[in-house]
ZAKE-978664 format. One line per 4 residues: for each residue x, z, y of N, C-alpha, C. Coordinates in Angstrom, 2 decimals. Example, Ala and Ser with C-alpha at 12.3 -4.5 7.8 and 13.67 -1.06 7.14 Angstrom:
2
13.19 7.80 -5.69 12.30 7.80 -4.50 13.20 7.80 -3.30  12.85 7.08 -2.25 13.67 7.14 -1.06 12.90 7.87 0.03
//
This chain:
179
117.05 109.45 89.47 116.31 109.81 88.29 116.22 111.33 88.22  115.18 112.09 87.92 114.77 113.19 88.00 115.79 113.85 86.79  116.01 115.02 86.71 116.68 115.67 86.00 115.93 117.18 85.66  116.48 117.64 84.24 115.85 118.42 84.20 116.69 120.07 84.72
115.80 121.20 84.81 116.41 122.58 85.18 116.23 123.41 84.97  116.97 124.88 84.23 116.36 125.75 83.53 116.16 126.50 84.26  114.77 127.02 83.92 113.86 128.38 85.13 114.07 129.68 84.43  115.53 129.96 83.42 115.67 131.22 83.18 114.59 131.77 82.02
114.06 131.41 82.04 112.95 131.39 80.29 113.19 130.77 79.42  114.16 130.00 79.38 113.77 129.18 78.21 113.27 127.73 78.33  112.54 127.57 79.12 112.00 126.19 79.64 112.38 125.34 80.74  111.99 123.87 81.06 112.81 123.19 81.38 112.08 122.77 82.50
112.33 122.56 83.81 111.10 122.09 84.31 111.67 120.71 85.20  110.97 119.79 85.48 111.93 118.48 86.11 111.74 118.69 87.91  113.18 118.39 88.07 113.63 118.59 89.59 113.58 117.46 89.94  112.67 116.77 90.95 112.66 115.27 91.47 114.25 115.42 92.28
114.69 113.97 92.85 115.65 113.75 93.18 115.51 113.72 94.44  116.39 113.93 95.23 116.35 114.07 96.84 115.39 113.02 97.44  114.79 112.92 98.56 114.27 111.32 98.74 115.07 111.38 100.51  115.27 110.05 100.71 115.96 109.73 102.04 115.09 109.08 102.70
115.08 109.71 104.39 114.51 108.99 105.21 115.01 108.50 106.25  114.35 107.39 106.76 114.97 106.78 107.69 114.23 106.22 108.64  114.25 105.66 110.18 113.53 105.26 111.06 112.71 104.31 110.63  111.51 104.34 110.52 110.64 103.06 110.47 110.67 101.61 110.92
111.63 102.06 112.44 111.85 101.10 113.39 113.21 100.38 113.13  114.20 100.68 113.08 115.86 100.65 113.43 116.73 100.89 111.91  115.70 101.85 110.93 116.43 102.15 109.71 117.52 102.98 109.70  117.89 103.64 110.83 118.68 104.93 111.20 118.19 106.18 109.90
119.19 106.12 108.90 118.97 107.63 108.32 118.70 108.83 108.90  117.54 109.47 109.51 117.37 110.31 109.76 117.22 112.06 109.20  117.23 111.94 108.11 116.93 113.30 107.81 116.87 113.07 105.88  116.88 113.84 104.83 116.76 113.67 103.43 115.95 115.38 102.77
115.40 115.41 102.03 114.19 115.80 101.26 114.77 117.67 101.17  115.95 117.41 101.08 116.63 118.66 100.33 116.35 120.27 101.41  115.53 119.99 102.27 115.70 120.99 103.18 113.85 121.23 103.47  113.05 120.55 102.23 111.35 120.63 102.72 110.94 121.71 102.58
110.11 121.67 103.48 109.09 123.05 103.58 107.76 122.97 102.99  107.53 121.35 103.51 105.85 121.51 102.82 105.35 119.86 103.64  104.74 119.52 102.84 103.72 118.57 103.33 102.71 118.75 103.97  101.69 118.12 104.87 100.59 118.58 105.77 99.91 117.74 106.05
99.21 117.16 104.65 98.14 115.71 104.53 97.04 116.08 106.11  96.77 116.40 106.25 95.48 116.95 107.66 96.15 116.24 108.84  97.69 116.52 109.06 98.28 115.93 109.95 99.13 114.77 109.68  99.04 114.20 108.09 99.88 113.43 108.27 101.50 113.37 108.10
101.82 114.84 107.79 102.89 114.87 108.39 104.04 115.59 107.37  104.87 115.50 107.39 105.78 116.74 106.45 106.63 117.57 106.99  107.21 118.06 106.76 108.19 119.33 107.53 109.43 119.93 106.95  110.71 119.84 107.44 111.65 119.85 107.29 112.72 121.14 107.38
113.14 121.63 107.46 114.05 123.15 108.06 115.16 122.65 108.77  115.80 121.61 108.23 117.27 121.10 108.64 117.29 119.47 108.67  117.80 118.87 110.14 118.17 117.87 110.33 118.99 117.53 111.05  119.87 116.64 110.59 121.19 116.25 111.51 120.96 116.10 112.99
121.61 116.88 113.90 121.41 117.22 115.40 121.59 115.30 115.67  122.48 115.01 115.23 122.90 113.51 115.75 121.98 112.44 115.31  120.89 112.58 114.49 120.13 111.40 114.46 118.67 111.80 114.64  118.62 112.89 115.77 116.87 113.04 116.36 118.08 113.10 118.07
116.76 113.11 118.94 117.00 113.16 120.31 115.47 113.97 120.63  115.59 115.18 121.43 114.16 116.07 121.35 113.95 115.89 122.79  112.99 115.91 122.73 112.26 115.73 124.43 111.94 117.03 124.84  112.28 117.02 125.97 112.29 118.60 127.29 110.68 118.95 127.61
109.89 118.12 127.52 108.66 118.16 127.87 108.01 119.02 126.67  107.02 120.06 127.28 105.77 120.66 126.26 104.59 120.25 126.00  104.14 120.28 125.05 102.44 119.76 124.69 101.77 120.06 124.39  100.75 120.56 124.07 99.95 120.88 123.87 98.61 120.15 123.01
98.51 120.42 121.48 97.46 119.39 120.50 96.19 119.41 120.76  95.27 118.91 121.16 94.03 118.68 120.83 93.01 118.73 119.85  93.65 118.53 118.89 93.55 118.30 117.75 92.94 119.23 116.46  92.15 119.27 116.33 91.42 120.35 115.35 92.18 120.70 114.16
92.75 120.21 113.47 93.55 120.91 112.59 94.75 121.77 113.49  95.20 121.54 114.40 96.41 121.94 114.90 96.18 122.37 116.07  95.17 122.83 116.50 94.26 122.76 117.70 94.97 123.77 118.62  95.65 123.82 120.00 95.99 124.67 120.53 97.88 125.11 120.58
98.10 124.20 119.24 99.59 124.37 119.21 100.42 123.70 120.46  101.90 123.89 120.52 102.46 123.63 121.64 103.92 123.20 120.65  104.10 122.01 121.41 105.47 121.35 120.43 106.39 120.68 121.26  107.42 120.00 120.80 108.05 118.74 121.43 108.35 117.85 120.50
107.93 116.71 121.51 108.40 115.78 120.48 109.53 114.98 119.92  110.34 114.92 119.16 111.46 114.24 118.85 111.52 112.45 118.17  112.50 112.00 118.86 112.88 110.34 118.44 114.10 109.99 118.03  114.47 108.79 117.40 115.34 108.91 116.75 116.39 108.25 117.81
117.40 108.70 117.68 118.67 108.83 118.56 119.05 107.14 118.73  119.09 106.35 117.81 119.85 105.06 117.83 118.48 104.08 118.57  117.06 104.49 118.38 116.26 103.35 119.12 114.59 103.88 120.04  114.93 105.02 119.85 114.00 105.69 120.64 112.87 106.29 119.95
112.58 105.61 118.98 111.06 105.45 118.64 110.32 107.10 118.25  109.40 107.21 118.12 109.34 108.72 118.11 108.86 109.07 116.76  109.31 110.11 116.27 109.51 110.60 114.51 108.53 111.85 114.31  108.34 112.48 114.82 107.84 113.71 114.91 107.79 114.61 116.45
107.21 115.70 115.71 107.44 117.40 116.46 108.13 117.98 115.82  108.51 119.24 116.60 108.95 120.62 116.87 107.79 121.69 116.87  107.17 122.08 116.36 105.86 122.80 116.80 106.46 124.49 117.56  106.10 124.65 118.63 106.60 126.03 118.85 105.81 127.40 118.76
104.21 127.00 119.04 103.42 128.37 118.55 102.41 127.11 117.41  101.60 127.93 116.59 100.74 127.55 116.04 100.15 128.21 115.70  99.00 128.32 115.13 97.59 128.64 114.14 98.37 129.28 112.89  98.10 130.46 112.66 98.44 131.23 111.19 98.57 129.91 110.41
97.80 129.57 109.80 98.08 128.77 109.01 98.88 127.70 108.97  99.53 127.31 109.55 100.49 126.23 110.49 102.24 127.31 110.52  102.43 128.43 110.18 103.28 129.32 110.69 104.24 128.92 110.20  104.06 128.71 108.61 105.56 128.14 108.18 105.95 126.47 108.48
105.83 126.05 109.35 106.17 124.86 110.39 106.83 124.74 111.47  106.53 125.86 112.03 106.84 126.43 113.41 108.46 126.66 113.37  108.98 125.90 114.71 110.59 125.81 115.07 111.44 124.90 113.62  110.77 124.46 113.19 110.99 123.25 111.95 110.60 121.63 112.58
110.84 121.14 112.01 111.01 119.27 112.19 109.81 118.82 111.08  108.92 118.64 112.15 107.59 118.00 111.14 107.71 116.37 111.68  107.98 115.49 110.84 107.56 114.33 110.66 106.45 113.63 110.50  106.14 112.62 111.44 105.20 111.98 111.52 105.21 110.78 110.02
104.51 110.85 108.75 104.50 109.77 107.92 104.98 108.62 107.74  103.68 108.00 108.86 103.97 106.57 109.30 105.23 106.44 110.45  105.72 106.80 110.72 106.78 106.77 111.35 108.31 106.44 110.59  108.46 107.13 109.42 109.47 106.28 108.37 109.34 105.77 107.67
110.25 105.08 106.89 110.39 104.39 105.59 111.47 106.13 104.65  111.08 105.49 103.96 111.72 106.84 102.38 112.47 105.89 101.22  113.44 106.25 100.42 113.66 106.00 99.17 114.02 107.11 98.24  114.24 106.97 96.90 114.51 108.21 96.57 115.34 108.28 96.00
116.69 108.80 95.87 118.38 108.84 95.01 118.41 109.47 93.94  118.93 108.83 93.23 119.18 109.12 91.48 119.86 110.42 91.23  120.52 110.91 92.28 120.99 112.17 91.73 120.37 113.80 92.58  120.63 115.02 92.13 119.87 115.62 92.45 121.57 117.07 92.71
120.71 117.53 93.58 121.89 118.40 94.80 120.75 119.93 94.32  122.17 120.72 93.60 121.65 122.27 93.20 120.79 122.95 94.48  119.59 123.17 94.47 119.06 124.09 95.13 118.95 125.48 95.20  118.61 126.61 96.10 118.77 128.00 95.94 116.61 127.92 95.66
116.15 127.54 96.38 114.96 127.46 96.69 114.30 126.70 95.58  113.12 127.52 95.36 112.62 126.32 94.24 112.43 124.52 94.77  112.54 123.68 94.29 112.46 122.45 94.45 111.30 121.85 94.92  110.77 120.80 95.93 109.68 120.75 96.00 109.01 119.63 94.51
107.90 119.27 94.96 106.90 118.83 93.20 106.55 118.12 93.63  106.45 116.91 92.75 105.48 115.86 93.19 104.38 115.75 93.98  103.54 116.88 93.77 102.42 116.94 94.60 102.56 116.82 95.96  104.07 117.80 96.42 104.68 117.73 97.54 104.91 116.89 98.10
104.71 115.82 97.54 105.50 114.41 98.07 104.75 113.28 98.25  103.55 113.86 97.93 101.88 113.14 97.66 101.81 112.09 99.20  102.01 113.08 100.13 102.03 112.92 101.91 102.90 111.53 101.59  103.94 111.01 101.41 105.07 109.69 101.28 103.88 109.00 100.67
102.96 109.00 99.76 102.73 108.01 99.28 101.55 107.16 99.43  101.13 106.29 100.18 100.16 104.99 100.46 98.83 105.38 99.94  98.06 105.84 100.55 96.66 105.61 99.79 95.74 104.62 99.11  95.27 104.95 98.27 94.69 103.69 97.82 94.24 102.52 98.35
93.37 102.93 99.44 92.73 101.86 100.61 93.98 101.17 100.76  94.83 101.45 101.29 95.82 101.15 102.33 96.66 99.82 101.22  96.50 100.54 100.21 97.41 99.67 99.04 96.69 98.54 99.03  95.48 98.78 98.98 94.45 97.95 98.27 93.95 96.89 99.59
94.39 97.04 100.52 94.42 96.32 102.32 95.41 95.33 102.08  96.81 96.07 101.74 98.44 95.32 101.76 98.12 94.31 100.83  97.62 94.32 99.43 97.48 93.77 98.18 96.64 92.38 98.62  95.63 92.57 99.27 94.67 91.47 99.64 95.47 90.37 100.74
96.40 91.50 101.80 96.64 90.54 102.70 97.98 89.85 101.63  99.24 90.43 100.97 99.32 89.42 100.15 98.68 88.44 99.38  97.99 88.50 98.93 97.19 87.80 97.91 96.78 86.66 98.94  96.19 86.81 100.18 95.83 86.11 100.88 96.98 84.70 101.48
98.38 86.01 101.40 99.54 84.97 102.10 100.08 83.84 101.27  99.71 84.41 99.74 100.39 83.70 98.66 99.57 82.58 98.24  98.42 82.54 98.25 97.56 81.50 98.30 97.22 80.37 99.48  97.74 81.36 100.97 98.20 79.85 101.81 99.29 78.88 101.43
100.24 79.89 100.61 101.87 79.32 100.53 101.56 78.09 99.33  100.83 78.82 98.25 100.28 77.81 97.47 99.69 76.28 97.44  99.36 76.89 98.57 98.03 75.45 99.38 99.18 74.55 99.35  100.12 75.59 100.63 101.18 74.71 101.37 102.17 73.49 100.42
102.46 74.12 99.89 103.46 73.71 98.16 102.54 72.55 97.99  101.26 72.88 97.31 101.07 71.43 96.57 100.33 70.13 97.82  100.32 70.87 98.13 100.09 69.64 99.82 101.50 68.80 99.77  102.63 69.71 100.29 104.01 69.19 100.16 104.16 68.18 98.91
104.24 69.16 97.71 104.14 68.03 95.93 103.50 66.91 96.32  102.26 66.56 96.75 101.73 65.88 96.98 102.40 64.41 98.11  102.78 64.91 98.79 103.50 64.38 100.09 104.85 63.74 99.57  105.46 64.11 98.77 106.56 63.92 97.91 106.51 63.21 97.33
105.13 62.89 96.06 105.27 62.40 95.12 104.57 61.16 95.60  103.84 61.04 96.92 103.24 59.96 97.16 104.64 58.98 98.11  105.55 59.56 98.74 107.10 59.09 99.44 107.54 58.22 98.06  107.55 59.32 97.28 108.41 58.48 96.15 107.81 57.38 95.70
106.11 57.31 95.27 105.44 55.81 94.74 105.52 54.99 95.42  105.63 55.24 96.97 105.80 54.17 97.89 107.47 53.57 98.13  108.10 54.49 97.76 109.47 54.40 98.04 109.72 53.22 96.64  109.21 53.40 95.30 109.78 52.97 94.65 109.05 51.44 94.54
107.86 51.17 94.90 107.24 50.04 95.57 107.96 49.15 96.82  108.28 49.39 97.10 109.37 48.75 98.09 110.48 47.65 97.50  110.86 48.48 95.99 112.66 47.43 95.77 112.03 46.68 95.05
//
């Protein structure tokens, strides 16, 4: 639960609570909120300063992006230590605009799962903001994709059920026709 924090004026402003992440794949805690730099909707991606050496594994190989937002940068990529799967970059040169990223742990989105903890750990740095955190959260489409294919699953299950009721209640008329 968010808490509030005084900015030295007088006023109060609310500090979201750490959020935790973890492998998409395996559920390995990988890394938690308290160390963000910035989100990077264009790529998808968010960016970190500090992560536990023991739950990334970084690859020796260089790369080089294609990629028009990021066009020209050179990174490595990192996976998570317990199942391989791959989490992010390392970016090592980039595009001015890209600078505060660079030799930081940018995360790939879709690559984890997140939750977020009720309590909140004193920062020196201002805190990041909701907006910041915009990147974690599902776009509408995407919601509105998941929502249908439930809707879709729950109405087979439905079918299924009264087919069964059905199957049941016709065992039993026959069953009780019998004595």
């Amino acid at each position: 639960m968010p808490t509030d924090e005084s900015t030295g004026n007088g006023t109060k402003t609310e500090v979201p609570s750490p959020i935790v992440f973890q492998c998409g794949n395996c559920r390995q805690i990988v890394a938690d909120s308290t160390t963000w730099i910035r989100g990077t909707p264009e790529l998808n991606t968010f960016t970190l300063q500090i992560v536990p050496s023991e739950t990334i594994t970084a690859a020796e190989s260089l790369s080089t992006s294609a990629d028009s937002f990021d066009l020209g940068s050179t990174y490595t990529q990192f996976s998570c230590s317990n199942c391989s799967q791959v989490l992010g970059m390392i970016y090592h040169t980039t595009p001015r605009h890209l600078d505060e990223i660079r030799d930081n742990y940018t995360f790939y989105t879709s690559s984890l799962k997140n939750y977020q903890i009720g309590s909140d750990a004193s920062a020196q740095d201002p805190p990041p903001t909701d907006a910041d955190f915009a990147i974690l959260k599902p776009l509408p489409d995407a919601l509105a994709q998941r929502m249908a294919i439930m809707e879709t699953l729950i109405m087979a299950m439905h079918d299924d059920i009264e087919r069964l009721n059905e199957e049941v209640a016709t065992l039993r008329s026959g069953g009780s026709k019998r004595k």
